[in-house]
C-alpha positions as semicolon CSV with decimal commas, in nm:
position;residue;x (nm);y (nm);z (nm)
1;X;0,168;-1,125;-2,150
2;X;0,016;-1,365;-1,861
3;X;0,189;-1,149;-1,617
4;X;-0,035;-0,833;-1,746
5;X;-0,350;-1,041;-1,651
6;X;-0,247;-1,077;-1,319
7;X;-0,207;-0,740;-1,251
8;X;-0,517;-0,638;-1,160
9;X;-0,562;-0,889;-0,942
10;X;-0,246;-0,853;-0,760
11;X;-0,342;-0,490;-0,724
12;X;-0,685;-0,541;-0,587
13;X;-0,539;-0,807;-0,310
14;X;-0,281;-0,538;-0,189
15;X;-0,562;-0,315;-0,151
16;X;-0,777;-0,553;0,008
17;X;-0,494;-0,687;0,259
18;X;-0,375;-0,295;0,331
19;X;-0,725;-0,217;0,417
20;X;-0,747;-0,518;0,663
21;X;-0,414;-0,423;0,822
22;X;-0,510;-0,120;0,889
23;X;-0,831;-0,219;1,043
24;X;-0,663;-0,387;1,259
25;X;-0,339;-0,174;1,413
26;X;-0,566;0,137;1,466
27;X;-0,618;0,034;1,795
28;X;-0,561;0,295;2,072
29;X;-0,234;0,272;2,327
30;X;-0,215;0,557;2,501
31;X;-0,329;0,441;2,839
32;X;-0,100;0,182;2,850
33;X;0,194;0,177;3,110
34;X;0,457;0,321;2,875
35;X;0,681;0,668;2,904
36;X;0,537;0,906;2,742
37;X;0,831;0,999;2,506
38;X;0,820;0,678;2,375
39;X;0,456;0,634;2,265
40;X;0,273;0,661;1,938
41;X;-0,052;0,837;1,937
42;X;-0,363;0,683;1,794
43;X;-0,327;0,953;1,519
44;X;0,040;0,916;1,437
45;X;-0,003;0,532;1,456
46;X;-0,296;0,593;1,229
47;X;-0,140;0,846;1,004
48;X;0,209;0,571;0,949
49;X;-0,032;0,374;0,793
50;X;-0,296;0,525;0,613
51;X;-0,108;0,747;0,363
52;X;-0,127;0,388;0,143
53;X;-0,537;0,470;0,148
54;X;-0,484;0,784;-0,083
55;X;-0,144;0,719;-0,254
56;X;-0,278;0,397;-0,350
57;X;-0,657;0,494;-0,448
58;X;-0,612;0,405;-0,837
59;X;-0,408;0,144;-0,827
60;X;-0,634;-0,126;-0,910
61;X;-0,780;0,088;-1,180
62;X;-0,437;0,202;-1,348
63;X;-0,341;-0,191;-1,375
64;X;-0,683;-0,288;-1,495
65;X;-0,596;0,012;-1,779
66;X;-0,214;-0,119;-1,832
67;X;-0,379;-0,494;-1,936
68;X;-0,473;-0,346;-2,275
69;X;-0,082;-0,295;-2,328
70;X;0,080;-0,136;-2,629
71;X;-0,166;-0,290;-2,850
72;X;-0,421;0,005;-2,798
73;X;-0,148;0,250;-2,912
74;X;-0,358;0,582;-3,045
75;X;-0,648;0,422;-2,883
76;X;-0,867;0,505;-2,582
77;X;-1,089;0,346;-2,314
78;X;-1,319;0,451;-2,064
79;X;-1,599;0,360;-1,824
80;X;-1,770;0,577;-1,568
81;X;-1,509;0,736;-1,391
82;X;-1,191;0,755;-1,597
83;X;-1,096;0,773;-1,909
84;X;-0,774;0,667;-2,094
85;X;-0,548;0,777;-2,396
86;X;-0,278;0,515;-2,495
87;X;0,102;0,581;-2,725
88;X;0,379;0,363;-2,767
89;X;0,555;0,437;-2,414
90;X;0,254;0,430;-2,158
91;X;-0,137;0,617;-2,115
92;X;-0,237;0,943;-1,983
93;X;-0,572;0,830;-1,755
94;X;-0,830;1,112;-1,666
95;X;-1,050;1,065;-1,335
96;X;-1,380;1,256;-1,319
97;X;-1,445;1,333;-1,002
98;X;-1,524;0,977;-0,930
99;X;-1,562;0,713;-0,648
100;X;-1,261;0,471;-0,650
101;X;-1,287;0,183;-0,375
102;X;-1,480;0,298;-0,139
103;X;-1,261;0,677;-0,129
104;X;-1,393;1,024;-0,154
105;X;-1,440;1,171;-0,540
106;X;-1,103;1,160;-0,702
107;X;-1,037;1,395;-0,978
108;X;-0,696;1,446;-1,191
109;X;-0,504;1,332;-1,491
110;X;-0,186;1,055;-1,440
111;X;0,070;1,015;-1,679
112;X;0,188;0,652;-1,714
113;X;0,520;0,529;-1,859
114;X;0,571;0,148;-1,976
115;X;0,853;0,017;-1,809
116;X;1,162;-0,117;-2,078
117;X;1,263;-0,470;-1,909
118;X;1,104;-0,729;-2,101
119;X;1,126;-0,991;-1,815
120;X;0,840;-0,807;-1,635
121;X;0,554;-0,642;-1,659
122;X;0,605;-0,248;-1,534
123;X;0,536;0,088;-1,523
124;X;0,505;0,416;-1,350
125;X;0,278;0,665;-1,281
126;X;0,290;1,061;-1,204
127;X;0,064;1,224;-0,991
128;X;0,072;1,587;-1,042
129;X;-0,237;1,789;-0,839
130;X;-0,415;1,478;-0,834
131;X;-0,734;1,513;-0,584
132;X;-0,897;1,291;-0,353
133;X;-1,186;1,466;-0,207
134;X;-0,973;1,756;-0,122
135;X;-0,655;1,577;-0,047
136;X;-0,376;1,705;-0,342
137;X;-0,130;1,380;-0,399
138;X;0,176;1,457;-0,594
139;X;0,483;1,211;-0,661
140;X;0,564;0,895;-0,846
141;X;0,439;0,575;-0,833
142;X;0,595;0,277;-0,958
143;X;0,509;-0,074;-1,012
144;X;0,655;-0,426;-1,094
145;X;0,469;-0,763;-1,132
146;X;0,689;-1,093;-1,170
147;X;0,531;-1,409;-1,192
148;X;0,700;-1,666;-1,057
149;X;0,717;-2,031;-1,145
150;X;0,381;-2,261;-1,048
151;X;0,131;-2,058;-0,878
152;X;0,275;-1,731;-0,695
153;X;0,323;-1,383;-0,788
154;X;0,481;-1,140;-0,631
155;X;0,456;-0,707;-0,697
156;X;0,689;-0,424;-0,589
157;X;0,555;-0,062;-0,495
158;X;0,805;0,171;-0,503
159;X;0,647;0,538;-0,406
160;X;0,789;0,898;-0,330
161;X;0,434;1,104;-0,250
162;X;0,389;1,416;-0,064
163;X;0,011;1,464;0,037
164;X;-0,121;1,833;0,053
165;X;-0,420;1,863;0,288
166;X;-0,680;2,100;0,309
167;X;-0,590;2,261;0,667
168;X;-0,265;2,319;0,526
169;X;-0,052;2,049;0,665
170;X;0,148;1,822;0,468
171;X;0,255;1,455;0,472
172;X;0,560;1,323;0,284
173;X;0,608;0,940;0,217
174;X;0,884;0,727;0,073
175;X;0,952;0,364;0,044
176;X;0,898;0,015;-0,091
177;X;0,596;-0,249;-0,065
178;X;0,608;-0,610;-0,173
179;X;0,341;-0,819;-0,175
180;X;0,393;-1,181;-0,286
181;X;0,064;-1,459;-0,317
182;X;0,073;-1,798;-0,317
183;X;-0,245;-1,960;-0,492
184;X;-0,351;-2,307;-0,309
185;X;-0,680;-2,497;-0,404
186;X;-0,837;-2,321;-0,060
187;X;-0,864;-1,968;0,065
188;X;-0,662;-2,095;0,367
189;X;-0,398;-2,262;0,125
190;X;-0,397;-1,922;-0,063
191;X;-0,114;-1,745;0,104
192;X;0,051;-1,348;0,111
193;X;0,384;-1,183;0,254
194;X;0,426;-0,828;0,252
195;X;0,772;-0,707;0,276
196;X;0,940;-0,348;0,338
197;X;0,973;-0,024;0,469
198;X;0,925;0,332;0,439
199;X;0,967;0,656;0,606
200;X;0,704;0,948;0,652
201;X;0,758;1,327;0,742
202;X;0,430;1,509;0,912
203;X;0,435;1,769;1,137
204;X;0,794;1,831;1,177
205;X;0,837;1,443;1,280
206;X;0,975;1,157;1,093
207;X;0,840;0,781;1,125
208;X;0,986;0,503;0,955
209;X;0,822;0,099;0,925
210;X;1,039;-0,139;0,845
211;X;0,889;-0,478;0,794
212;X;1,197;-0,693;0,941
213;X;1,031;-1,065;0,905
214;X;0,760;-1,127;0,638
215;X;0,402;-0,996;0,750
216;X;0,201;-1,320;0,619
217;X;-0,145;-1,435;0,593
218;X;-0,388;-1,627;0,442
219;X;-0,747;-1,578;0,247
220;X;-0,960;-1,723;0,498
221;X;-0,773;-1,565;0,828
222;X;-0,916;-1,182;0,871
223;X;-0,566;-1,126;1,052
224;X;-0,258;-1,103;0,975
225;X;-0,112;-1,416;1,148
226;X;0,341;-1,350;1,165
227;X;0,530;-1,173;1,103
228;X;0,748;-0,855;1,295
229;X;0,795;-0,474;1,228
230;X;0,966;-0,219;1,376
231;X;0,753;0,143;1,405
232;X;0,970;0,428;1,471
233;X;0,931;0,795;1,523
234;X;1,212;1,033;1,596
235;X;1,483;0,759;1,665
236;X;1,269;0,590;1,909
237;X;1,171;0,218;1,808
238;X;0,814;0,020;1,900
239;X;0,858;-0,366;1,779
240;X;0,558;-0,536;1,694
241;X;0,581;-0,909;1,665
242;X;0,231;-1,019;1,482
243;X;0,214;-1,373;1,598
244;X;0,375;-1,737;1,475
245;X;0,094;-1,831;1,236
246;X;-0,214;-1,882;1,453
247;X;-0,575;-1,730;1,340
248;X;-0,580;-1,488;1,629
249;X;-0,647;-1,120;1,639
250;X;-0,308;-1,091;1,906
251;X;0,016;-0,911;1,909
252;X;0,329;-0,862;2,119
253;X;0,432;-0,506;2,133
254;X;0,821;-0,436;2,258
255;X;0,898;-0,083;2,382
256;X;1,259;0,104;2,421
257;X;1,290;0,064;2,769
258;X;1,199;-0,345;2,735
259;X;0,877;-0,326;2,832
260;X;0,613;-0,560;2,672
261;X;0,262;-0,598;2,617
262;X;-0,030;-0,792;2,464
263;X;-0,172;-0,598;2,165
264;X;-0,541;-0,697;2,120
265;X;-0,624;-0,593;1,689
């Protein structure tokens, strides 16, 4: 299936863009002009958006394993760092206490289950005391390609995690990414939207995201150039508005009381 093939790819390029946008909104606010009840932290602004850099550490390597399909039923594969036993309804894929993108060693077994609609390619994963450095993830992880017709493709993440950490403290994330490319003959006619929202529980706080215009981009811009979310955190709502399509590292943030400000990424 042509829509396997892709997967990889597709997987790799959310990493990729996830990684740049988080580059990016990591900048620090807290000595700007705003009440104090209604800021973010660097940390919690950080920790919104970085649960995606463990939950989503073997992504690219669990669709590079689902490409080999059904037909390696009773077979295995491996390189390096994981290892893979494949049945009928999915693969059980062993890390060794490996590097994965960049990450800290990650070490555990997840279970993989073929997804039944024949109109695209799926499946999902369990994580179940699977390590990164010493990190435990736990949850489900679920994923679904569609290629469209001409050149775009688009994939769904649908997650429910809960991240154990080694001081004890927990984070809890649930929600939906969508990342959809558009392949031009350039890397600035190459085009991506990410779409949706989730919610995370940490320290006795909730924070949601909800992605409420298309964040889009391109393969030669290092920024995110439009798109608008809203960043939330007890009730209280921070809109950032990411630009109208320019190259430019600049963002408009809105605060509850109306206040706004130029966001330098």
């Amino acid at each position: 299936m042509q829509s396997k093939k892709l997967f990889t790819y597709t997987a790799a390029a959310m990493a990729a863009i996830t990684l740049t946008f988080l580059q990016s909104c990591s900048s620090d606010a807290d000595e700007q002009d705003i009440p104090q009840e209604a800021q973010l932290s660097q940390e919690e602004f950080q920790a919104v958006l970085e649960t995606e850099e463990w939950t989503g550490v073997a992504d690219t390597a669990l669709a590079e394993l689902f490409q080999n399909g059904n037909s390696n039923s009773g077979k295995s594969a491996a390189n390096e760092c994981y290892q893979a036993e494949y049945t009928e309804t999915g693969f059980t894929a062993t890390f060794g206490n490996c590097v994965l993108n960049g990450t800290e060693n990650v070490n555990g077994t997840l279970v993989v289950t073929y997804g039944t609609d024949p109109e695209t390619a799926s499946f999902t994963a369990v994580y179940d005391s699977f390590y990164v450095g010493d990190i435990e993830v736990n949850g489900t992880r679920s994923f679904t390609l569609t290629a469209s017709e001409g050149n775009s493709v688009s994939m769904t993440i649908v997650s429910d995690m809960t991240l154990d950490f080694a001081d004890g403290s927990t984070i809890s994330e649930s929600g939906t990414r969508s990342l959809a490319i558009t392949f031009g003959e350039t890397l600035a006619d190459s085009t991506f939207s990410i779409e949706g929202d989730w919610t995370l529980l940490k320290d006795g706080n909730t924070y949601t995201v909800a992605i409420t215009s298309p964040l889009t981009g391109n393969f030669e811009c290092g920024y995110l150039v439009s798109g608008v979310m809203t960043l939330g955190k007890n009730g209280l709502s921070i809109i950032a508005d990411l630009g109208d399509g320019q190259c430019d590292n600049l963002a408009i943030l809105t605060y509850p009381n109306g206040v706004q400000e130029e966001f330098e990424l």
